[in-house]
ROBA-227973 format. One record per residue: residue number from 1; y, x, z of N, C-alpha, C in turn. Coordinates in steps of 0.02 Angstrom, whole numbers, always signed. Example, Ala and Ser with C-alpha at 12.3 -4.5 7.8 and 13.67 -1.06 7.14 Angstrom:
<rec><num>1</num><n_north>-284</n_north><n_east>+660</n_east><n_up>+390</n_up><ca_north>-225</ca_north><ca_east>+615</ca_east><ca_up>+390</ca_up><c_north>-165</c_north><c_east>+660</c_east><c_up>+390</c_up></rec>
<rec><num>2</num><n_north>-112</n_north><n_east>+642</n_east><n_up>+354</n_up><ca_north>-53</ca_north><ca_east>+684</ca_east><ca_up>+357</ca_up><c_north>+2</c_north><c_east>+645</c_east><c_up>+394</c_up></rec>
end
This chain:
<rec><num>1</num><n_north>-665</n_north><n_east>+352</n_east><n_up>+115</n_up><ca_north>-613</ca_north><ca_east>+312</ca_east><ca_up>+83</ca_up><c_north>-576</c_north><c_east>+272</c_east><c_up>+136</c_up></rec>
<rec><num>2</num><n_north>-496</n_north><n_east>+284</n_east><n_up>+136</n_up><ca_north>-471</ca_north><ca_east>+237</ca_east><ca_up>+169</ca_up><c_north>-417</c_north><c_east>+206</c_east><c_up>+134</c_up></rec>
<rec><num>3</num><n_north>-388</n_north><n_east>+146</n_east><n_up>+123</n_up><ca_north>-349</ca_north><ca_east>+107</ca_east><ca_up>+110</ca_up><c_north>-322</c_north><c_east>+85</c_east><c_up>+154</c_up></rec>
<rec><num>4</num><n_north>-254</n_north><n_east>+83</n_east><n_up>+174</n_up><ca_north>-210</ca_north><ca_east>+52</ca_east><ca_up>+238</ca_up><c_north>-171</c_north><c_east>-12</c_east><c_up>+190</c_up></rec>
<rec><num>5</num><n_north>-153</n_north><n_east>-36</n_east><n_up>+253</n_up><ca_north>-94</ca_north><ca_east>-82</ca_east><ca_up>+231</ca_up><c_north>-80</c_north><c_east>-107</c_east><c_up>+294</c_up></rec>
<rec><num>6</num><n_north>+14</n_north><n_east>-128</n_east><n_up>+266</n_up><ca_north>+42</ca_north><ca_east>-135</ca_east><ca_up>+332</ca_up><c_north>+84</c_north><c_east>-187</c_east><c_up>+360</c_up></rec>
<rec><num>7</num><n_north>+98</n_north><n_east>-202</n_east><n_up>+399</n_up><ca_north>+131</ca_north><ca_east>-287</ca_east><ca_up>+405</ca_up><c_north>+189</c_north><c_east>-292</c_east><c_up>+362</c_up></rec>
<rec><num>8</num><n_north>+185</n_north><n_east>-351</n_east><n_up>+332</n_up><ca_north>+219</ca_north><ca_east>-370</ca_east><ca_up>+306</ca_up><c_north>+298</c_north><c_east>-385</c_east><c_up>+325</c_up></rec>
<rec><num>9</num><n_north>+346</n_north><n_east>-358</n_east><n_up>+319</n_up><ca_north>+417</ca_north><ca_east>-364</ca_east><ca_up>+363</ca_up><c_north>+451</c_north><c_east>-359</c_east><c_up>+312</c_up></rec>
<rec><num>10</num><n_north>+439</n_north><n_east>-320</n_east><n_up>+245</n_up><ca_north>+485</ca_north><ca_east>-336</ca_east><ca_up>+189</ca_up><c_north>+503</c_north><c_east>-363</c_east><c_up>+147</c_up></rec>
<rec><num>11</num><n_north>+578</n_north><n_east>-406</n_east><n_up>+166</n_up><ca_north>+609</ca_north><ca_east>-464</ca_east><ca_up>+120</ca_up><c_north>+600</c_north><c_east>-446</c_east><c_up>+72</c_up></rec>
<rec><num>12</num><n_north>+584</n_north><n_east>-484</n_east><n_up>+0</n_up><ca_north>+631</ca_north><ca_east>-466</ca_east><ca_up>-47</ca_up><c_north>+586</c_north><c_east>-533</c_east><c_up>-96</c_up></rec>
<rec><num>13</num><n_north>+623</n_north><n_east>-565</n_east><n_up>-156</n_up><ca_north>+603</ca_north><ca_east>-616</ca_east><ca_up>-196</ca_up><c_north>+588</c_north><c_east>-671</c_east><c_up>-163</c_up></rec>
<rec><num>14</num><n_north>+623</n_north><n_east>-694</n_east><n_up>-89</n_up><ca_north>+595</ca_north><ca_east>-748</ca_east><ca_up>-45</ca_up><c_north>+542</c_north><c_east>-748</c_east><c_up>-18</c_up></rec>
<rec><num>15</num><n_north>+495</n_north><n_east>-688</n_east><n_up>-11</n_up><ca_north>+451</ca_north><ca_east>-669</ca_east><ca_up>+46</ca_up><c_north>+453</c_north><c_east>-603</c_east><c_up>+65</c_up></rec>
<rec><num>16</num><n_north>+393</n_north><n_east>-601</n_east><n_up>+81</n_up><ca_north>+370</ca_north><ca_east>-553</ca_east><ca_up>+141</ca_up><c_north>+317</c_north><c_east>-486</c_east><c_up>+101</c_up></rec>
<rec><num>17</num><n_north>+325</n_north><n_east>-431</n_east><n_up>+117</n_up><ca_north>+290</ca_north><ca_east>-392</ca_east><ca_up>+79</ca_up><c_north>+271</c_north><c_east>-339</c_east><c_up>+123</c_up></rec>
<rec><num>18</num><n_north>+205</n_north><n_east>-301</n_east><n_up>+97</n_up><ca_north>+180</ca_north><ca_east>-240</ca_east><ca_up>+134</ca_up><c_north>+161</c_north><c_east>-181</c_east><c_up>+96</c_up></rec>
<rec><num>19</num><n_north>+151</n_north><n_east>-152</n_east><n_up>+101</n_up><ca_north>+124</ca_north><ca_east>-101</ca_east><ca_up>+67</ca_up><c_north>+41</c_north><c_east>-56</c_east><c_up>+81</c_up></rec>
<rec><num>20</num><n_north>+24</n_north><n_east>-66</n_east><n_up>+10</n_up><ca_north>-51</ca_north><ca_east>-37</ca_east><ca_up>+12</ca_up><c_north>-41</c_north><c_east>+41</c_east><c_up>+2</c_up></rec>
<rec><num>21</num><n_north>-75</n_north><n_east>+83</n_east><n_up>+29</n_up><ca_north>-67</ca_north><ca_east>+158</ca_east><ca_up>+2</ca_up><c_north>-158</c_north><c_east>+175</c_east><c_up>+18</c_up></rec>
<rec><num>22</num><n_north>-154</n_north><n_east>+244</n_east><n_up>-13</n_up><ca_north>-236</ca_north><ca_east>+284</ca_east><ca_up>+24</ca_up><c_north>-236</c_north><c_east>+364</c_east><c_up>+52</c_up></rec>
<rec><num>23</num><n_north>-251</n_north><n_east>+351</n_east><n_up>+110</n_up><ca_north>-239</ca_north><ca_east>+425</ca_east><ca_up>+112</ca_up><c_north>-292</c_north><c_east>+474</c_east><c_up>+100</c_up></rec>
<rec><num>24</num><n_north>-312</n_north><n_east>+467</n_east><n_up>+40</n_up><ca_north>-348</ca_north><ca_east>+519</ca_east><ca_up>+16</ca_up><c_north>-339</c_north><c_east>+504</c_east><c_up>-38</c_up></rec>
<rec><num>25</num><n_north>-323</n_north><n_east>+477</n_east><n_up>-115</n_up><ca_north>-314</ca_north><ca_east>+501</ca_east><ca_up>-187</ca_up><c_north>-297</c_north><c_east>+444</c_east><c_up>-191</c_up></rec>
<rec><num>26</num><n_north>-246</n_north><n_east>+431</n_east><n_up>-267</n_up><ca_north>-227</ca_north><ca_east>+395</ca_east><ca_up>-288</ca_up><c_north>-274</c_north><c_east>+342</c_east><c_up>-350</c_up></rec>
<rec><num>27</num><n_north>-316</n_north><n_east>+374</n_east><n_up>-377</n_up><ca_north>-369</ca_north><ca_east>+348</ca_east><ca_up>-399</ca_up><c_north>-415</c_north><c_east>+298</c_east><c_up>-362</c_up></rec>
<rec><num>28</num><n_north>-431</n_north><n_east>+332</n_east><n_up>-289</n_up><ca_north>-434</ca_north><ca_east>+285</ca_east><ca_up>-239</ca_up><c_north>-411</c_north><c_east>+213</c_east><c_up>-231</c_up></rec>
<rec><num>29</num><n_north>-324</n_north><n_east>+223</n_east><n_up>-229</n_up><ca_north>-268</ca_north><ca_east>+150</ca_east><ca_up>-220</ca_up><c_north>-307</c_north><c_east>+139</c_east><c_up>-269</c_up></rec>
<rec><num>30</num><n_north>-268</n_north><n_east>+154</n_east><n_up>-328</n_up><ca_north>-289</ca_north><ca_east>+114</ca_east><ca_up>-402</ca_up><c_north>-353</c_north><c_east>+64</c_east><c_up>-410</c_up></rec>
<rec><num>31</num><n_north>-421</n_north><n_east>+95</n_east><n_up>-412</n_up><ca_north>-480</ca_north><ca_east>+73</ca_east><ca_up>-392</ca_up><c_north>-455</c_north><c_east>+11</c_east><c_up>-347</c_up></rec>
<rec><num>32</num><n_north>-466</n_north><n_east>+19</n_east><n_up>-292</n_up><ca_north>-450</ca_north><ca_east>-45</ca_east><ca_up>-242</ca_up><c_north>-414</c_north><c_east>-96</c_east><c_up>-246</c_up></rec>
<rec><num>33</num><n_north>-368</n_north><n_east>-81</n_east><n_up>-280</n_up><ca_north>-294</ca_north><ca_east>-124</ca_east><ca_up>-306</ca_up><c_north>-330</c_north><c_east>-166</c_east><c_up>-350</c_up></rec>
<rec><num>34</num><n_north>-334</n_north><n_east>-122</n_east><n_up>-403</n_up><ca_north>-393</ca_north><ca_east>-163</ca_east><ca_up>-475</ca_up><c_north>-425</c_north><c_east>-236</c_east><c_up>-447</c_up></rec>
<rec><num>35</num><n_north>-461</n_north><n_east>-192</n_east><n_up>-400</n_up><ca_north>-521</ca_north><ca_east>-234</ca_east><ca_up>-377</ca_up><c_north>-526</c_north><c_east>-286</c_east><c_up>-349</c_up></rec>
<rec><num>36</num><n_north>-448</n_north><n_east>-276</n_east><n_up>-320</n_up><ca_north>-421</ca_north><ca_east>-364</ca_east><ca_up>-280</ca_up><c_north>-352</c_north><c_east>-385</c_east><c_up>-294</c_up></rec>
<rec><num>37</num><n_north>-356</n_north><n_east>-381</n_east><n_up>-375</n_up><ca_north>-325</ca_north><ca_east>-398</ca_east><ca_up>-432</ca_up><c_north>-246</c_north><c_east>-394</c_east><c_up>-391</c_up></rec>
<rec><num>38</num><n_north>-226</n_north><n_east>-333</n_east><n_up>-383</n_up><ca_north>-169</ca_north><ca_east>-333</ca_east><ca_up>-382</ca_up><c_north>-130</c_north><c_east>-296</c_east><c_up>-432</c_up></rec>
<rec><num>39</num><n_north>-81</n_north><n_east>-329</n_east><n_up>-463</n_up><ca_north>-69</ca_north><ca_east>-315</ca_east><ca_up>-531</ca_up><c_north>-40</c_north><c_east>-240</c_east><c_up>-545</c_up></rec>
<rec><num>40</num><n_north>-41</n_north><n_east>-183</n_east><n_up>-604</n_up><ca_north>-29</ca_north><ca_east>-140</ca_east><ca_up>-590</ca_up><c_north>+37</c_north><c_east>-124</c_east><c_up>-596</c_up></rec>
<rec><num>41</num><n_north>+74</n_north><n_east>-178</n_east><n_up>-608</n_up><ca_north>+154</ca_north><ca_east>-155</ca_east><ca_up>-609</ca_up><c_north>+175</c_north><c_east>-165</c_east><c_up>-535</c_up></rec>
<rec><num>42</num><n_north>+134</n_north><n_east>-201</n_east><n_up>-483</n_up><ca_north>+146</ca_north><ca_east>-189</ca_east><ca_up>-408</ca_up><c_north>+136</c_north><c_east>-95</c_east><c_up>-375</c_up></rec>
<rec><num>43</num><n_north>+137</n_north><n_east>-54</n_east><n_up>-408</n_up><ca_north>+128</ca_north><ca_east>+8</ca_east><ca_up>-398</ca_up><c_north>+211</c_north><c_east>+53</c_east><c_up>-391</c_up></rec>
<rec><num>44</num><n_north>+222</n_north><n_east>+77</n_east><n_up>-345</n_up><ca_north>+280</ca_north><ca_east>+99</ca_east><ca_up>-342</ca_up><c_north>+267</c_north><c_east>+173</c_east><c_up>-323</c_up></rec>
<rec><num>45</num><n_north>+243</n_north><n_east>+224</n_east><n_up>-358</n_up><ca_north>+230</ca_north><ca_east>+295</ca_east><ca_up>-371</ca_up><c_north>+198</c_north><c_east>+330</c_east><c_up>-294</c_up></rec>
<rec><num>46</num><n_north>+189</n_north><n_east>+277</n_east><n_up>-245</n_up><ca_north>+134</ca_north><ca_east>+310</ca_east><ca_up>-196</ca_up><c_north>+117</c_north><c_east>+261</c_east><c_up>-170</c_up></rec>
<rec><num>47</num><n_north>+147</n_north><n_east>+197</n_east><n_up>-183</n_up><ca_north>+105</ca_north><ca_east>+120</ca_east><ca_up>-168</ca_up><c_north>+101</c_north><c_east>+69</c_east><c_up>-185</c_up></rec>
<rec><num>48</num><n_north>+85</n_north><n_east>+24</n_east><n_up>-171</n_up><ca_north>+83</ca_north><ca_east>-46</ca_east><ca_up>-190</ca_up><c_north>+118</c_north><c_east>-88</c_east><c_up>-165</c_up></rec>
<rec><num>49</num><n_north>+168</n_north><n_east>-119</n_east><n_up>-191</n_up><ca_north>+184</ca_north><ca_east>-181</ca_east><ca_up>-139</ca_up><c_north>+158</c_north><c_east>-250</c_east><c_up>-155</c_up></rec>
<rec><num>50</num><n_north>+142</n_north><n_east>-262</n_east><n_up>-88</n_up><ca_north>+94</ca_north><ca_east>-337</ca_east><ca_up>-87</ca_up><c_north>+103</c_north><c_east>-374</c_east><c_up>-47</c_up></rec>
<rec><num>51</num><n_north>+108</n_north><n_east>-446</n_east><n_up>-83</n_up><ca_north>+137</ca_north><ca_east>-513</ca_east><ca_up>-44</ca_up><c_north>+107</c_north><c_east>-537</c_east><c_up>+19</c_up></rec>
<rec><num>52</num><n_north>+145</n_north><n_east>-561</n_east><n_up>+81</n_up><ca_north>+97</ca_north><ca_east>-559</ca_east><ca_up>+127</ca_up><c_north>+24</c_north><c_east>-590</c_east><c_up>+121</c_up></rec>
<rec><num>53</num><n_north>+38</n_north><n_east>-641</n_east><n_up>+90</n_up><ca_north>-16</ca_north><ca_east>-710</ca_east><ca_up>+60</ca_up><c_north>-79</c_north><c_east>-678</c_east><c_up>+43</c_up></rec>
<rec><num>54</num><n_north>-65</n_north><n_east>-579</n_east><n_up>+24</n_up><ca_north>-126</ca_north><ca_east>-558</ca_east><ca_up>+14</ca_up><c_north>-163</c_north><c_east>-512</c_east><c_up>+72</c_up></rec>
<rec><num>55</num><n_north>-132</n_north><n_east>-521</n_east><n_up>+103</n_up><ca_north>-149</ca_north><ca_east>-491</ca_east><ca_up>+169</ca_up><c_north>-224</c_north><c_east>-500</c_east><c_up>+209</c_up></rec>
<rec><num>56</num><n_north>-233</n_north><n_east>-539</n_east><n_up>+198</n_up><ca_north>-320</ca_north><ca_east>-572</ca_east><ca_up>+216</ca_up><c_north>-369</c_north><c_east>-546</c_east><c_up>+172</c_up></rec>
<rec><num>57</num><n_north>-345</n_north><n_east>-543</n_east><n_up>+97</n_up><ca_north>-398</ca_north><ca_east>-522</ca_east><ca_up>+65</ca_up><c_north>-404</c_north><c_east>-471</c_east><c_up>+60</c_up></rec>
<rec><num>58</num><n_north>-384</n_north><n_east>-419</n_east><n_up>+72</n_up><ca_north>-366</ca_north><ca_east>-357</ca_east><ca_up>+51</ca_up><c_north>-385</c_north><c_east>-326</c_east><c_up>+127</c_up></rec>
<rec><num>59</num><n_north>-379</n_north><n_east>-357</n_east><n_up>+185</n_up><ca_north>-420</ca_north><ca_east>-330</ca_east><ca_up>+245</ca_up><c_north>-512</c_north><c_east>-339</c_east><c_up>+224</c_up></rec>
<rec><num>60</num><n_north>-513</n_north><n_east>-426</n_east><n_up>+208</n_up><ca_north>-570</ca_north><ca_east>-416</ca_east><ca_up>+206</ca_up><c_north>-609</c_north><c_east>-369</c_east><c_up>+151</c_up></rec>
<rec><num>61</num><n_north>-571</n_north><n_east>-344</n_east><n_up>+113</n_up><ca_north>-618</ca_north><ca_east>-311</ca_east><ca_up>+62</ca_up><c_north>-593</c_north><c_east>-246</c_east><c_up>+71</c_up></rec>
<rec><num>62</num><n_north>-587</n_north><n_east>-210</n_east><n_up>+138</n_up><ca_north>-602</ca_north><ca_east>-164</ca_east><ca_up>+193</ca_up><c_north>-539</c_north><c_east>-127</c_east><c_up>+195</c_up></rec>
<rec><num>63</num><n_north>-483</n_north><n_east>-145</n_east><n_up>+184</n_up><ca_north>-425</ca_north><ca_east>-105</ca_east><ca_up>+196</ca_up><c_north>-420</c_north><c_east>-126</c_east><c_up>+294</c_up></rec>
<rec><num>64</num><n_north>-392</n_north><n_east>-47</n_east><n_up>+302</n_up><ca_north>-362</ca_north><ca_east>-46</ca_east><ca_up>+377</ca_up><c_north>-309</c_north><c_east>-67</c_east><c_up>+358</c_up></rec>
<rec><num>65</num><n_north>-293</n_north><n_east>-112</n_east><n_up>+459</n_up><ca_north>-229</ca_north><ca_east>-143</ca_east><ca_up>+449</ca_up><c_north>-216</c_north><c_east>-82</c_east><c_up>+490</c_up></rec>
<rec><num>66</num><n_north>-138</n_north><n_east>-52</n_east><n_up>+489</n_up><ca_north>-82</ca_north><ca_east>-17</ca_east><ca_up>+530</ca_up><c_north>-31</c_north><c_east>-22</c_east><c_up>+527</c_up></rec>
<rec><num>67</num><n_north>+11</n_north><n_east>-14</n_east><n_up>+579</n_up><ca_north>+99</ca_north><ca_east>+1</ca_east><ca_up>+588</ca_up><c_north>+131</c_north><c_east>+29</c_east><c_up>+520</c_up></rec>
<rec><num>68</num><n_north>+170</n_north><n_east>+5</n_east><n_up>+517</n_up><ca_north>+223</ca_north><ca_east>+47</ca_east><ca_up>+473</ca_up><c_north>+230</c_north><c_east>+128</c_east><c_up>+458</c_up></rec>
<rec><num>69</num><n_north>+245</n_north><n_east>+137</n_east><n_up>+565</n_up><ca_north>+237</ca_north><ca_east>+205</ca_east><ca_up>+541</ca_up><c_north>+183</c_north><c_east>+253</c_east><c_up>+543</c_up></rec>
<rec><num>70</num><n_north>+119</n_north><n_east>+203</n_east><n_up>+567</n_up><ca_north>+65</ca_north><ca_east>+253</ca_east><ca_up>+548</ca_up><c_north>+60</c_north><c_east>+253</c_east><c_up>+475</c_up></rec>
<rec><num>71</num><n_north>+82</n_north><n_east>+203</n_east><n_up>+450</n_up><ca_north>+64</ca_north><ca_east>+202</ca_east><ca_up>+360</ca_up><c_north>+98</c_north><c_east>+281</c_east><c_up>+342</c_up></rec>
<rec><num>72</num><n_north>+149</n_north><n_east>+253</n_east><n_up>+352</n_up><ca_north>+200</ca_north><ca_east>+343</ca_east><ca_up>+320</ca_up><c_north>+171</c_north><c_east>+396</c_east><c_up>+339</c_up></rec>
<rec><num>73</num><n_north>+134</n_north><n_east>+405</n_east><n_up>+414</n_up><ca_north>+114</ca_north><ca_east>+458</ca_east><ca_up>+426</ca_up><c_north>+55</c_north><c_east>+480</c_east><c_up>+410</c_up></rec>
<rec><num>74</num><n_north>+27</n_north><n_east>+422</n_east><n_up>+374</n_up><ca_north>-34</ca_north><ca_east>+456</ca_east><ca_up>+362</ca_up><c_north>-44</c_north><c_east>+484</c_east><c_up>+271</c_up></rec>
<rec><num>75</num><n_north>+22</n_north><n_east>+446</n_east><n_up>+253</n_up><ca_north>+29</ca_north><ca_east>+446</ca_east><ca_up>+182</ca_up><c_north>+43</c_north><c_east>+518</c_east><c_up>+163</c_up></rec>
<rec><num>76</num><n_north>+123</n_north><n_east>+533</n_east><n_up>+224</n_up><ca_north>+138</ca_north><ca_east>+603</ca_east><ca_up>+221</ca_up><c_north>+75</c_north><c_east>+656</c_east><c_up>+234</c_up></rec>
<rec><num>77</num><n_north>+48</n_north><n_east>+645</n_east><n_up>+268</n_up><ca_north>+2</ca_north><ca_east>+696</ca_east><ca_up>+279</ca_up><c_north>-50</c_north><c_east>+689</c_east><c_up>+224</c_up></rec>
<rec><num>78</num><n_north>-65</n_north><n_east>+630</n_east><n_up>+196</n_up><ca_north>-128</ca_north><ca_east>+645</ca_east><ca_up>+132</ca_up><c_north>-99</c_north><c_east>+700</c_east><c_up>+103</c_up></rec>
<rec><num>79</num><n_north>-38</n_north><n_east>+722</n_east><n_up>+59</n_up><ca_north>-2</ca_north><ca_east>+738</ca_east><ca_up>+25</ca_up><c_north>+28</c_north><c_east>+694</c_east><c_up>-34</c_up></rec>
<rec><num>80</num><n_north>+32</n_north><n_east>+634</n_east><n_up>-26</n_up><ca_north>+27</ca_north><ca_east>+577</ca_east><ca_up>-90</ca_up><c_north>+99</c_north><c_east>+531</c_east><c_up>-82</c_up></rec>
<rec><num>81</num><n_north>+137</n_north><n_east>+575</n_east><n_up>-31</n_up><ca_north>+203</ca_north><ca_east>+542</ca_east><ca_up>-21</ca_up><c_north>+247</c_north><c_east>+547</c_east><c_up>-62</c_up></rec>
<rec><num>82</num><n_north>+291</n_north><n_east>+519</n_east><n_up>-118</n_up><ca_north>+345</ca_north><ca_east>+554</ca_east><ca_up>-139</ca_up><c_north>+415</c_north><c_east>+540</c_east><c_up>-121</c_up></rec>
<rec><num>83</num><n_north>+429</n_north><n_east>+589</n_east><n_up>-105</n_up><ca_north>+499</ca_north><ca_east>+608</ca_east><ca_up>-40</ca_up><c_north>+548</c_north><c_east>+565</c_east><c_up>-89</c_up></rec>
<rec><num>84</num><n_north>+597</n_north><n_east>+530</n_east><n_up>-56</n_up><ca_north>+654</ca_north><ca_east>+477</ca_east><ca_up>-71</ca_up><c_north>+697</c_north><c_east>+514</c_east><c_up>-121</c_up></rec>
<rec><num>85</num><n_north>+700</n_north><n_east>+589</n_east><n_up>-140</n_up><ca_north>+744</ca_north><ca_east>+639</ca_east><ca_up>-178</ca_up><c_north>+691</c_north><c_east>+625</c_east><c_up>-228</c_up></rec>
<rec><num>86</num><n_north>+638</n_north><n_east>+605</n_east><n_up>-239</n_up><ca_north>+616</ca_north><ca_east>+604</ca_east><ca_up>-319</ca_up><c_north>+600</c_north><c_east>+543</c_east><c_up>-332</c_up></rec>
<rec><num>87</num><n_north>+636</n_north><n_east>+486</n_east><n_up>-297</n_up><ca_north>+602</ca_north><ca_east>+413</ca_east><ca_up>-320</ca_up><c_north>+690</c_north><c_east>+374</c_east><c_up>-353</c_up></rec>
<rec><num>88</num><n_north>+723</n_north><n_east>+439</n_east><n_up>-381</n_up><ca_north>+797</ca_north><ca_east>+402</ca_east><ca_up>-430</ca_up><c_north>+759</c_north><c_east>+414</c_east><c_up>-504</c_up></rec>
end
């Protein structure tokens, strides 16, 4: 099981946001998300977005921290990416 997440650099609602993904199943995210009550409408069809503020907890309760673009690359390669042509 791995859970990533990645620095936080994205504005939006007056903070800072990152994104949780897993590169191995989505049942996986879900599970983990649940578990460190991140709400499930933070789910955006291959991740999570999460406030930086949660960034501590969500390492400690064993997510890897990585880059941005190792996040994508590892997302793309799970197969759990969905390409920017199916997210209208």
């Amino acid at each position: 099981m791995t859970v990533l997440v990645d620095d936080p650099i994205w504005p939006a609602h007056g903070r800072l946001w990152s994104h949780l993904i897993s590169d191995q199943s989505l049942d996986e995210l879900h599970a983990f998300a649940a578990a460190q009550g991140v709400p499930a409408r933070a789910f955006d069809r291959d991740h999570y977005d999460v406030p930086e503020e949660s960034l501590t907890k969500l390492l400690a309760a064993g997510a890897v921290h990585v880059g941005g673009k190792e996040l994508v690359r590892r997302l793309i390669a799970s197969g759990l990416r969905v390409p920017a042509r199916d997210r209208r």
